[in-house]
C-alpha positions in Angstrom: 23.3 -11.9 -15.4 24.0 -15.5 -15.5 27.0 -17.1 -13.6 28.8 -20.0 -14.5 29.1 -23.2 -12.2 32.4 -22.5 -10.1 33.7 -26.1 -11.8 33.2 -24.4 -15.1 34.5 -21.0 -14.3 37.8 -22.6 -12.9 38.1 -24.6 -16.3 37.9 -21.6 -18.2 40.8 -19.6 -16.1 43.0 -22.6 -16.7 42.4 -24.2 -20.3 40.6 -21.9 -21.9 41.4 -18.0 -23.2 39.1 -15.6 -21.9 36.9 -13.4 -24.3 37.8 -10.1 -24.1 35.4 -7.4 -24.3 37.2 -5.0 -27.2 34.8 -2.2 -26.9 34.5 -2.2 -23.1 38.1 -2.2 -23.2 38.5 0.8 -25.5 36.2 2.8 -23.8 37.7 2.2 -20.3 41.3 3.7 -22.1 39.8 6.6 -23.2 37.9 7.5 -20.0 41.7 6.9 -18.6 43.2 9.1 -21.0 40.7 11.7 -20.3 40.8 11.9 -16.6 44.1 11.9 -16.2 44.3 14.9 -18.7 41.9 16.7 -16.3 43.4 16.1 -13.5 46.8 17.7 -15.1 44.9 20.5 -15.9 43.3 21.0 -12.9 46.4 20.3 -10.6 48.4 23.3 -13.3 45.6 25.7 -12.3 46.0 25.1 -8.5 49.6 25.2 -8.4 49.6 28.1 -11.3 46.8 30.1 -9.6 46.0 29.1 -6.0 49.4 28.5 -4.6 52.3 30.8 -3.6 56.3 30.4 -4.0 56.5 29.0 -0.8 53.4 27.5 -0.4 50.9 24.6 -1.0 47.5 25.5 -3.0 45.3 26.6 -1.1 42.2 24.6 -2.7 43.5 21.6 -4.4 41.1 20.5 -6.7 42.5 17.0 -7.8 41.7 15.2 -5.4 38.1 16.2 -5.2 37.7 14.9 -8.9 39.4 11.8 -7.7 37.0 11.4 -4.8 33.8 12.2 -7.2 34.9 9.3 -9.7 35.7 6.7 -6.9 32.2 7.6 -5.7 31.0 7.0 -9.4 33.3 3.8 -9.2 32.7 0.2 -7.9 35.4 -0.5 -5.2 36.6 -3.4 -7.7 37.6 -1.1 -10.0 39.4 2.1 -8.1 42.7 1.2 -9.3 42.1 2.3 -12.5 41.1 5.9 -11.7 44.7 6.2 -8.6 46.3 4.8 -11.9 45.1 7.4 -14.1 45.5 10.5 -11.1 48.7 9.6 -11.1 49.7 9.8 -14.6 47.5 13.0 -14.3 50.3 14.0 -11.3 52.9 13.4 -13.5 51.7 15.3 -16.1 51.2 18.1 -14.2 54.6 17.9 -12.6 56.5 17.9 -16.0 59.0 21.0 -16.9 59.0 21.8 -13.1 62.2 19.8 -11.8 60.2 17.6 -9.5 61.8 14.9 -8.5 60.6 11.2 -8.2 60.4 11.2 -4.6 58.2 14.3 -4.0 56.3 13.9 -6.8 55.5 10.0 -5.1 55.4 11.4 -1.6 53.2 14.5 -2.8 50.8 12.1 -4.3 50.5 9.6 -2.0 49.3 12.2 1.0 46.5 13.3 -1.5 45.7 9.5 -2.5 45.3 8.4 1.3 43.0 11.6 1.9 41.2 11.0 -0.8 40.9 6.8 -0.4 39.9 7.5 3.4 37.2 9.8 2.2 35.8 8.0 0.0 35.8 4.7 2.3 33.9 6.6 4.9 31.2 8.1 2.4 30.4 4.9 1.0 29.9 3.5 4.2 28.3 6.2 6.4 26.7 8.2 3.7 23.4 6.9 1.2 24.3 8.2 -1.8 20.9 7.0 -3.4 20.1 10.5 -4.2 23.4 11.8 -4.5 24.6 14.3 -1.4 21.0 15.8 -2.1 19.5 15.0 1.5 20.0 16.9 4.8 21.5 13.9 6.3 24.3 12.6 3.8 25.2 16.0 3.2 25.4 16.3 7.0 27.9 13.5 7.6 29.1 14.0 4.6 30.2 17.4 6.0 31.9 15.7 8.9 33.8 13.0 6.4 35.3 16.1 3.9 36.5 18.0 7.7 37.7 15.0 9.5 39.2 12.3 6.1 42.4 15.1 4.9 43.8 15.2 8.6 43.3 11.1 9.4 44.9 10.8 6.0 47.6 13.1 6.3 48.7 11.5 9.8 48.7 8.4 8.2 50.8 9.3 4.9 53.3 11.1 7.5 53.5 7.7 9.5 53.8 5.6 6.6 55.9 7.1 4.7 58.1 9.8 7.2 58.0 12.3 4.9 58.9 15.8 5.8 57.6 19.2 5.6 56.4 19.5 1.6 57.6 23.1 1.5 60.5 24.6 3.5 61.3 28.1 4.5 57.1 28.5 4.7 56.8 31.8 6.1 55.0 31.5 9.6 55.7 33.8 11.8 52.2 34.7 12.8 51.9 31.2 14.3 55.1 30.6 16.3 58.4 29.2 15.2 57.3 25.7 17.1 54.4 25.9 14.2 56.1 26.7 11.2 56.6 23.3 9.8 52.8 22.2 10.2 51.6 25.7 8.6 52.3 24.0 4.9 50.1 21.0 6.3 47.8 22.6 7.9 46.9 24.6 4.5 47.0 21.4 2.9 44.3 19.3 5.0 42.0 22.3 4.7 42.5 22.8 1.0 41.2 19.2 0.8 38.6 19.3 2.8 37.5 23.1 1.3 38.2 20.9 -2.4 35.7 18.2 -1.0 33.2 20.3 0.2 32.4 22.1 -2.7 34.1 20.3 -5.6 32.7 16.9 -4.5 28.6 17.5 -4.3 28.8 19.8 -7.8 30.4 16.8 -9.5 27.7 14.2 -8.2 24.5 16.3 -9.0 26.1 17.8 -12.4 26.6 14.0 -13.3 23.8 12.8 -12.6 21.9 15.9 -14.0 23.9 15.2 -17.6 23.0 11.3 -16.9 19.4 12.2 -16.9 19.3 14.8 -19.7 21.4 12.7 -22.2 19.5 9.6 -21.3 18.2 7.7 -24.7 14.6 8.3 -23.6 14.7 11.6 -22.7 17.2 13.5 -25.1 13.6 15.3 -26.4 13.4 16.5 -22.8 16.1 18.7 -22.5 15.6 21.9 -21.1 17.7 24.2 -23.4 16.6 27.4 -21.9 17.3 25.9 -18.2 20.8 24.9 -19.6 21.4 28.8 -20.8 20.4 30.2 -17.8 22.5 28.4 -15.8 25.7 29.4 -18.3 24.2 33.0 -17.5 24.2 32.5 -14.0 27.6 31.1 -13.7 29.1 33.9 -15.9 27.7 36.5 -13.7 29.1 35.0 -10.7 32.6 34.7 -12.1 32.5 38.5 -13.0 31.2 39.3 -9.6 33.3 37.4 -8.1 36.9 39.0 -9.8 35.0 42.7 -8.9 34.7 42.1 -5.9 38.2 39.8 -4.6 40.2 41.7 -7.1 40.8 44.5 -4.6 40.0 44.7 -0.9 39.1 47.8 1.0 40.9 48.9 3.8 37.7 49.4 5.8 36.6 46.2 8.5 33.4 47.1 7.5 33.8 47.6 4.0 35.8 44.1 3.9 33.2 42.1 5.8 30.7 43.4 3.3 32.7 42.3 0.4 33.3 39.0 2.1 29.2 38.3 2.4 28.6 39.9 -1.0 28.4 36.3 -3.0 26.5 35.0 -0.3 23.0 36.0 -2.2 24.5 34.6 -5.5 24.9 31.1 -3.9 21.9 30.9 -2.5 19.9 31.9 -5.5 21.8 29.4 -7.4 20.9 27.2 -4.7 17.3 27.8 -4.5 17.5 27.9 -8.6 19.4 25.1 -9.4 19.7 23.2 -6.1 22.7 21.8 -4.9 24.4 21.2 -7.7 23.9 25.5 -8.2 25.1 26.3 -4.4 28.4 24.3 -5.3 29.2 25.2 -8.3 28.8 29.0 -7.2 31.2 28.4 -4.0 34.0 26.4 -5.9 34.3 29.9 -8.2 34.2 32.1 -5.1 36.7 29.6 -4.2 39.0 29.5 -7.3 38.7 33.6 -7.1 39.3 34.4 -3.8 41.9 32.1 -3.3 44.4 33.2 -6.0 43.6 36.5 -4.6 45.0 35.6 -0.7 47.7 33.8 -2.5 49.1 37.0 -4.7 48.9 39.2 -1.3 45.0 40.5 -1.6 43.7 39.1 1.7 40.7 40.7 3.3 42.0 39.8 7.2 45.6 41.8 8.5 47.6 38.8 8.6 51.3 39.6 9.0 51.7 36.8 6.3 50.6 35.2 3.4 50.4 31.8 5.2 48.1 33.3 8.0 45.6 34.8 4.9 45.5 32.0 3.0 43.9 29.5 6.4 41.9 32.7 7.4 40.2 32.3 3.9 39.8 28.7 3.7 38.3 28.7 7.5 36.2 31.6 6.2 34.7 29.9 2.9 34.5 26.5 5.0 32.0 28.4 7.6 30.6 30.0 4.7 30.1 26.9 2.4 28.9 24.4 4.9 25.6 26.2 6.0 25.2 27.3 2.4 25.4 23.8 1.5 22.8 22.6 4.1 19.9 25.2 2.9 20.8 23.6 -0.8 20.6 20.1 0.3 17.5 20.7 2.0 15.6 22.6 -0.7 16.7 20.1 -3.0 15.2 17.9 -0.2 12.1 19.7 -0.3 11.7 19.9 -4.0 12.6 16.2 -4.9 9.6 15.9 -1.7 7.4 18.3 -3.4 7.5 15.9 -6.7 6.8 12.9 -5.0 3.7 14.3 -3.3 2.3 16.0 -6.7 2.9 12.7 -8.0 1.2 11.0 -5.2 -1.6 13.5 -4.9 -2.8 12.7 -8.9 -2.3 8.4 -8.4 -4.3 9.6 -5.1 -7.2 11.1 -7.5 -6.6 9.1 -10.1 -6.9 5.7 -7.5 -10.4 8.3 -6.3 -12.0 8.7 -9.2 -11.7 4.6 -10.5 -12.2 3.1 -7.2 -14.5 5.8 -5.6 -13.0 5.5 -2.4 -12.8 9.3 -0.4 -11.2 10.0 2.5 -13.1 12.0 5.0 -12.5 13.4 8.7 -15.1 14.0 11.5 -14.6 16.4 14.6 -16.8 14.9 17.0 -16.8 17.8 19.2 -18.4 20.3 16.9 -20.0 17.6 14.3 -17.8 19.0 11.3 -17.4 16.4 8.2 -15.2 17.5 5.9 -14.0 15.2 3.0 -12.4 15.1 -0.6 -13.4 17.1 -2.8 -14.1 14.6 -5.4 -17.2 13.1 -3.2 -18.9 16.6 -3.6 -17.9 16.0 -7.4 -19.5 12.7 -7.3 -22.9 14.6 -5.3 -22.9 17.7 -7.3 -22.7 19.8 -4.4 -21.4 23.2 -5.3 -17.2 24.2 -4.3 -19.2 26.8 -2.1 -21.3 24.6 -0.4 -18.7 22.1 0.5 -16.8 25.0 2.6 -19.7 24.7 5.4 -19.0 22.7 8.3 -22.4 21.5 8.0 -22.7 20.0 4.3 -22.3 16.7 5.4 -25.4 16.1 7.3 -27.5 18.0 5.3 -26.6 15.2 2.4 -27.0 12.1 4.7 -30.3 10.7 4.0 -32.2 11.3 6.7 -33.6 7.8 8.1 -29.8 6.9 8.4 -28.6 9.8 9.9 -28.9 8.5 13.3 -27.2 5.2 12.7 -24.5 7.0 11.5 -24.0 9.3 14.6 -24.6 6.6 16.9 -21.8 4.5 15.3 -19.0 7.6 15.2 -20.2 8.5 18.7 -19.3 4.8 19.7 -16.0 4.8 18.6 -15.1 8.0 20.8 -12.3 6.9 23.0 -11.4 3.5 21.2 -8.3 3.1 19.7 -6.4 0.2 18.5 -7.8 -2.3 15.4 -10.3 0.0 13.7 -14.1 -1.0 14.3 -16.6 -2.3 11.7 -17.9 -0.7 8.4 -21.5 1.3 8.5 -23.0 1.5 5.2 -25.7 4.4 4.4 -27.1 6.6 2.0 -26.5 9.9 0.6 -28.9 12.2 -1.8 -27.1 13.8 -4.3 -28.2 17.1 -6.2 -30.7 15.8 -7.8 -32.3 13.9 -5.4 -31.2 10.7 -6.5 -29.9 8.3 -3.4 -26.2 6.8 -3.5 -25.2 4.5 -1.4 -21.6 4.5 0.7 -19.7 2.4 2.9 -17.8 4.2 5.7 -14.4 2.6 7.2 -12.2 4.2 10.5 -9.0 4.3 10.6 -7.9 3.1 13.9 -6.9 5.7 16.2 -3.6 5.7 18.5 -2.9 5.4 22.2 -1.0 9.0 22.1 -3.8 10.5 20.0 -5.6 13.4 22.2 -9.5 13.2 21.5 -10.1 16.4 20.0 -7.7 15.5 16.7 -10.5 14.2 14.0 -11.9 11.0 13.4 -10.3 10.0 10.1 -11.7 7.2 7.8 -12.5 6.4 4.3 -16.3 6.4 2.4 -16.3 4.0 -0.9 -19.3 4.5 -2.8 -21.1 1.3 -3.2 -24.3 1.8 -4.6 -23.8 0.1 -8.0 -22.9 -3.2 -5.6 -25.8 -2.5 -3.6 -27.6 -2.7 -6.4 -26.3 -6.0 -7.7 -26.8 -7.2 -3.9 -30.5 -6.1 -4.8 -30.9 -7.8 -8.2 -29.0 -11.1 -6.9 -31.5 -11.9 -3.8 -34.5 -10.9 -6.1 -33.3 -13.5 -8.2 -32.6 -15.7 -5.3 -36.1 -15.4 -4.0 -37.0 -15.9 -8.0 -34.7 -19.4 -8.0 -36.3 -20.3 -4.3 -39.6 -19.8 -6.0 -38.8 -22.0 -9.2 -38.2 -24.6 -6.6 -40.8 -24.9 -4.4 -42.9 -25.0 -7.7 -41.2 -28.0 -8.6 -41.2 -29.2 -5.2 -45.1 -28.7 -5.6 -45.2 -30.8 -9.1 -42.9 -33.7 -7.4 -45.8 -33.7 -4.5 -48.7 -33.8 -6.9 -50.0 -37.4 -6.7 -49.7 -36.6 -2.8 -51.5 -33.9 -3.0 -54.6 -35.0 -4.9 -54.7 -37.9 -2.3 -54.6 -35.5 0.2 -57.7 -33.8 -1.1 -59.2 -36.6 -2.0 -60.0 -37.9 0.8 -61.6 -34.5 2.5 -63.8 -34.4 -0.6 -65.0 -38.4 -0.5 -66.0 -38.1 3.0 -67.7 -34.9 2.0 -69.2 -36.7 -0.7 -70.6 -39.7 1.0 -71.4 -37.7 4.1 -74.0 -35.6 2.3 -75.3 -38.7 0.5 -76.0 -40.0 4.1 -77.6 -36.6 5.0 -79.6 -36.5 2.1 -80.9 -40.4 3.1 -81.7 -39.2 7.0 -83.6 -36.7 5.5 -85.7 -38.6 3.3 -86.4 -41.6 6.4 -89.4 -41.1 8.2 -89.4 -40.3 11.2 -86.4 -37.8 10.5 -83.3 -37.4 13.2 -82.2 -33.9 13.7 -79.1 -35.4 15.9 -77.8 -37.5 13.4 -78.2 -34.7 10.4 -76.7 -31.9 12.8 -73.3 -34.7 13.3 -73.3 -35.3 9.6 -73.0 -31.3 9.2 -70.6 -30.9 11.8 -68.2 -33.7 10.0 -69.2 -32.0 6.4 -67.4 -29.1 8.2 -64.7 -30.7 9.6 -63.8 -32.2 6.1 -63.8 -29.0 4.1 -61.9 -27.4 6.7 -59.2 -30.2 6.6 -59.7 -29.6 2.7 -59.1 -26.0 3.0 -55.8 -26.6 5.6 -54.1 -28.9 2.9 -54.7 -26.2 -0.2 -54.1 -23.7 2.3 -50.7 -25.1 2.6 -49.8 -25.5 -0.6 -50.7 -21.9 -1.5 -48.8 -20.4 1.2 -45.8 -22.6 0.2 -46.0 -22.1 -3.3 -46.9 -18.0 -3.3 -44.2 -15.5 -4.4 -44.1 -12.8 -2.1 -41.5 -10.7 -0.3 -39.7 -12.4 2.8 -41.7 -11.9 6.1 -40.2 -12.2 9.1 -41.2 -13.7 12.7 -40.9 -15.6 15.0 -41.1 -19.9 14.0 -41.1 -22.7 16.3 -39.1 -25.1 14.5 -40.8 -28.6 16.1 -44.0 -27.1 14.4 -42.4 -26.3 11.5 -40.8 -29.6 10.8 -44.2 -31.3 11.6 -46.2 -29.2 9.2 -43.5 -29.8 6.2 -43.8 -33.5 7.0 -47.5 -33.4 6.5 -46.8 -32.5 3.0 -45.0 -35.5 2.0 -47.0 -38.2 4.4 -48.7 -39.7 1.0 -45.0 -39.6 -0.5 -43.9 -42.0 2.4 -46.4 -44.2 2.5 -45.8 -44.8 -1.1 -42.5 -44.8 -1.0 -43.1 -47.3 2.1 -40.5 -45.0 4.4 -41.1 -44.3 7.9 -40.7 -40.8 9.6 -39.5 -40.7 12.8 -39.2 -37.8 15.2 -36.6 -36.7 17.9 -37.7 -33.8 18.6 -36.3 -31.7 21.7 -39.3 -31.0 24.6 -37.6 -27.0 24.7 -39.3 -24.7 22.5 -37.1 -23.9 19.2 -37.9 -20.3 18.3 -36.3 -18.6 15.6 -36.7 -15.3 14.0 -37.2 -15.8 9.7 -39.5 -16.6 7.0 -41.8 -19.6 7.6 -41.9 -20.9 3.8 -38.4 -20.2 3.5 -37.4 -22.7 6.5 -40.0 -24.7 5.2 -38.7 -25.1 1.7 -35.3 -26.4 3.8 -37.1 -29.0 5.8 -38.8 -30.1 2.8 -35.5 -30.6 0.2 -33.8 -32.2 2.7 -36.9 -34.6 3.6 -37.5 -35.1 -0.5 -33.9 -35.9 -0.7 -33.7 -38.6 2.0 -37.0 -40.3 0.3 -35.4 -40.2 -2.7 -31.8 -42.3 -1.0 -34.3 -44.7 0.2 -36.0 -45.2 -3.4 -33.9 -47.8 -4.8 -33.2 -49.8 -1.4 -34.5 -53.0 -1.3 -37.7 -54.4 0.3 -36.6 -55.8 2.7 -33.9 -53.5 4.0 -35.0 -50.2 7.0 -36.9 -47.3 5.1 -36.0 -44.5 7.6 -36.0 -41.0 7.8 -35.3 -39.1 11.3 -36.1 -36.2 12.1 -34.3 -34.5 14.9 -33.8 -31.1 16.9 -31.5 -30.1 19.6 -30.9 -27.0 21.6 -26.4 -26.6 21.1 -24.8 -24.4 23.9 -24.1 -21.6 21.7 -27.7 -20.5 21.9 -28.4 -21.9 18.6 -31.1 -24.6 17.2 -29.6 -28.1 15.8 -31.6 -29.8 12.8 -30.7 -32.8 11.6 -32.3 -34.9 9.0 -31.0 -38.3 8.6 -31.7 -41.5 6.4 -30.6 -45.3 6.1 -30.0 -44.9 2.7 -26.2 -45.5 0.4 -24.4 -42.5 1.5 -22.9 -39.7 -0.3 -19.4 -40.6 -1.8 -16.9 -38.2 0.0 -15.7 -36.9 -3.1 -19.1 -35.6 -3.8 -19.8 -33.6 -0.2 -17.9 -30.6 -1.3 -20.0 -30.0 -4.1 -23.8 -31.2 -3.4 -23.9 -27.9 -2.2 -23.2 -26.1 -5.1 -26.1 -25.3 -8.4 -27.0 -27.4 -11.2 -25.4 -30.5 -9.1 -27.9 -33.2 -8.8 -28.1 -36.8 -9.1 -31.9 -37.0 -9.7 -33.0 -37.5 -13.7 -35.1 -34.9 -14.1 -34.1 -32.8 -11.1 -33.2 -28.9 -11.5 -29.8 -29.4 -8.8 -30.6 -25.9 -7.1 -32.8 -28.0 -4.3 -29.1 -27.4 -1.8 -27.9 -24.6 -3.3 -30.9 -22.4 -2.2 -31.2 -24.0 1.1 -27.7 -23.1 1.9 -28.8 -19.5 0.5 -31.6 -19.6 3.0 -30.0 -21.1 6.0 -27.1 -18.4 5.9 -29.7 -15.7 5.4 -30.9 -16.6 8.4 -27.0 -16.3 9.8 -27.1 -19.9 10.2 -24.8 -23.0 8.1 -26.0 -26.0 6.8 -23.2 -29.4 6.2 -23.6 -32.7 5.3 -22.1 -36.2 7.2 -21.9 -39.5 5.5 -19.6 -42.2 5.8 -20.1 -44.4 3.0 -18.4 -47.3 4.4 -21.5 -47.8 7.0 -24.3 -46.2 5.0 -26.7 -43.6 5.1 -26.2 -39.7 5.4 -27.3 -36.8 8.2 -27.9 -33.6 7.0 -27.5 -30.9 9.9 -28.4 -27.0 9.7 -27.6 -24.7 12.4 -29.4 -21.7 13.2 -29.2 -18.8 16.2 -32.2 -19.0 18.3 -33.9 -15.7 18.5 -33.1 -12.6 16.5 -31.2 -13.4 13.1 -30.2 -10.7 10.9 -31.4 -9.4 8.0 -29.8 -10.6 4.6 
């Protein structure tokens, strides 16, 4: 809702009439109207039924249905419902000849009782599921005992008022007691009236809330609602049987006394809290105007002393009575909420594919969800032995996966890393899954299971699959065009193995035909035909083993060799291109473990790249390209190619990295993209520095010396 500025709101309360709400208006008179009629008719049945000649009621039900509707009430608006009680008291009080005074003074000890009470529940008591909880019914307990006595000590200091009822019989109690017997009865009618009145009125409300609620009037349970008419009708009958007359037998009464006892709590365990209270406010109403009209079920030398050994007796009955219905309401409102979380738990299982599984390390048991032998097709039967688990691991990862739960024995804290491996399902047919831990606490003895999750993955191992096949497809796409770009160089390359080939068998051919012949000079002229088809087969060699398609091999590369070799590629490209190469090259050995081509193709886009910064520069400006290495302290391998070329605008570094970007006419733009796919393969990174301002940029890849891991 929308609040006016206070400016605005102030104009309106001065200048301008307020809008008033017609309908909300009406419907607050009538819900006046009504409960001060009910509280009329319930204060005539407690003063009709439950009170004697000389005495108070002894369950005053009034000012429980006042306490219920300030509980239903905002704070704001508790005016209205002491305004309608006590039109409600006055009601009641007509034709009786009570005057102004007592009927004021009478209602003002049950309005403090009852505004105490409810002050207190509000704010000690969460009401968010009514009294319906083992702990707001507990305080709650405590409020409805201790609220009736604070509030009749303070309506007797506020307003001096007297005994409400004089020549109370008391004998039983003393003479020095017989004025506070009438009060006494009166603070535990209230609380009695609070303690049962008070949580039937909450759950009833909010049950008729719910089952008269626009979207779920189709809902109602009719049968449930008969049943509950049923129950409450046998209880009233019992009840009258049983209070109408007492034995004269201890036994006999005690028995009698019990005998509703099973009717509460099957109301209780049928209908919950709401069941349990209603049964114990008609036990009430019955055995009350029984004590009062001289049927007590204690000797008591007085009516007085039988009507407070009642209400202590239904108050030691009720409260524990009350308990067992809060908590199985407790337990069934708990029982719900776990069905309810138990299907978003298998629905969540079945769309994500994520099972929960727990390990004993000391016997090797797995047992999981389940919906993972679902997903395996192992049999319900099957998934009862201890054993299943290992029996569906696929055996070359079986190991890995022991070794990696055995490692985490005795850990606890952040939960360690994922271990992926394979399962065979029924058929034979491998899946793929990715285990999680849960991380375990400090308190948590070691032989409680290890508990964790398994997500089935094979449909993104897959994709992983299909994505670096394509990669290695992309990389190979590449290095053919890398291949076409280095053709002229290539044929020069060849060309000149196969000229001095060519003119060093023409000069063989001549010694041979000279007289006297040389042997010397033809064996040199062999030995240099040699040395020229071998240089021949090197260069084609090259080419073919940089241009092949085959699966990534692995090994160990000495990276000063490597960038020598790729340079040996391009050498006709630079002296075309009039660009010098220069090396800085660290004297350390650079060995890396990865794919020779692969690192190749690297050196050679960013070499290609830097010849092609320097192609438009002018003639007379530095044509450079260097070429160094450098050993960092992290136990990784520095490679930096650098040229004297433009620069690369800084607004274009973020993305020369990405596909499809390029700057070239007729280039493809993947030349960076796949040697960043390569150079993190390798566990390495790859980033680009150029300052425009002073020219040229430095390309510099990082790689771990020794091992790297496997993409």
């Amino acid at each position: 809702m929308h609040r006016a500025p206070l400016a605005t709101s102030m104009l309106r309360s001065v200048g301008e009439p307020r809008a008033v709400d017609v309908p909300q208006v009406l419907r607050v008179v009538r819900n006046a109207i009504m409960f001060a009629v009910c509280y009329a008719a319930a204060a005539r049945f407690t003063s009709g039924a439950l009170s004697a000649a000389d005495l108070p009621p002894a369950l005053f039900i009034p000012s429980a249905f006042v306490l219920t509707a300030l509980l239903l009430t905002p704070p704001a608006r508790w005016w209205t419902v002491l305004a309608s009680a006590l039109v409600g008291h006055w009601l009641a009080s007509i034709g009786q000849g009570t005057s102004l005074a007592a009927l004021l003074g009478s209602f003002a000890i049950d309005a403090v009782s009852t505004v105490v009470a409810a002050m207190l529940i509000r704010r000690y008591v969460d009401l968010t599921w009514e009294l319906s909880t083992l702990p707001a019914m507990s305080v709650f307990t405590v409020i409805a005992l201790v609220a009736p006595l604070i509030g009749l000590l303070g309506s007797a200091a506020l307003f001096r008022i007297q005994s409400p009822v004089h020549g109370a019989s008391g004998d039983a109690f003393g003479n020095a007691t017989t004025a506070w017997i009438p009060w006494f009865i009166i603070v535990l009618a209230n609380s009695l009236a609070y303690l049962t009145v008070v949580p039937a009125g909450l759950a009833i409300h909010a049950a008729v809330r719910n089952a008269f609620a626009a979207e779920s009037r189709s809902m109602i349970r009719w049968t449930r609602l008969v049943e509950a008419v049923v129950f409450a009708g046998a209880v009233v009958f019992v009840s009258i049987v049983l209070f109408a007359q007492w034995p004269r037998d201890p036994i006999a009464r005690a028995l009698v006394l019990t005998a509703p006892v099973p009717l509460v709590l099957g109301a209780g365990l049928r209908f919950g809290l709401a069941g349990a209270a209603s049964t114990l406010v008609i036990g009430a109403c019955v055995a009350m105007r029984g004590v009062v009209h001289g049927i007590a079920p204690f000797p008591a030398p007085s009516t007085a002393g039988g009507v407070i050994a009642q209400q202590l007796v239904f108050l030691a009955l009720a409260t524990p009575l009350l308990f067992l219905a809060a908590v199985s309401d407790e337990r069934r409102r708990l029982a719900t909420q776990l069905a309810q979380s138990d299907a978003r738990y298998a629905l969540a299982t079945q769309a994500g594919r994520v099972f929960l599984y727990g390990y004993d390390a000391t016997s090797g048991a797995v047992h999981a969800d389940p919906a993972l032998g679902e997903l395996l097709g192992v049999a319900s039967l099957e998934l009862q032995s201890p054993t299943w688990w290992w029996r569906r691991v696929h055996p070359d990862d079986t190991a890995n996966l022991q070794r990696a739960w055995a490692s985490r024995r005795g850990s606890t804290g952040v939960a360690a890393g994922a271990t992926d491996f394979r399962m065979l399902d029924r058929d034979g047919h491998v899946r793929w899954f990715r285990e999680r831990p849960s991380p375990r606490s400090l308190l948590e003895p070691e032989s409680v299971p290890h508990v964790g999750t398994v997500t089935d993955i094979t449909e993104l191992k897959a994709a992983e699959l299909a994505a670096a096949q394509r990669s290695r497809e992309l990389a190979h796409v590449a290095r053919t065009s890398i291949v076409g770009e280095l053709a002229a160089a290539l044929a020069h390359e060849i060309r000149q193995p196969l000229t001095a080939i060519l003119i060093n068998s023409q000069t063989a051919m001549r010694v041979l035909d000279a007289q006297p012949r040389d042997p010397d000079a033809v064996r040199e002229i062999l030995q240099q035909l040699a040395a020229d088809g071998r240089r021949a087969g090197e260069v084609i060699q090259r080419v073919r083993a940089f241009a092949k398609k085959d699966e990534v091999e692995r090994g160990p590369i000495d990276l000063n060799i490597m960038l020598r070799e790729a340079v040996q590629l391009v050498r006709h490209d630079t002296i075309r291109r009039r660009v010098e190469i220069r090396f800085a090259l660290t004297h350390e050995t650079l060995i890396v473990v990865g794919d020779r081509v692969q690192l190749q193709q690297v050196a050679l886009n960013l070499v290609l790249n830097a010849l092609e910064a320097l192609a438009d520069r002018p003639a007379d400006s530095q044509r450079l390209v260097l070429i160094e290495t450098a050993r960092a302290a992290s136990h990784t391998a520095i490679i930096t190619v650098r040229d004297t070329g433009p620069g690369i605008a800084l607004e274009r570094q973020a993305a020369i990295f990405e596909p499809f970007i390029t700057s070239k006419p007729n280039g493809l733009g993947v030349g960076l993209s796949i040697s960043r796919t390569i150079v993190e393969a390798h566990g390495g990174v790859i980033w680009c520095e150029s300052d425009p301002s002073v020219g040229g940029a430095a390309f510099i890849v990082a790689i771990p010396l020794g091992a790297a891991r496997r993409p």
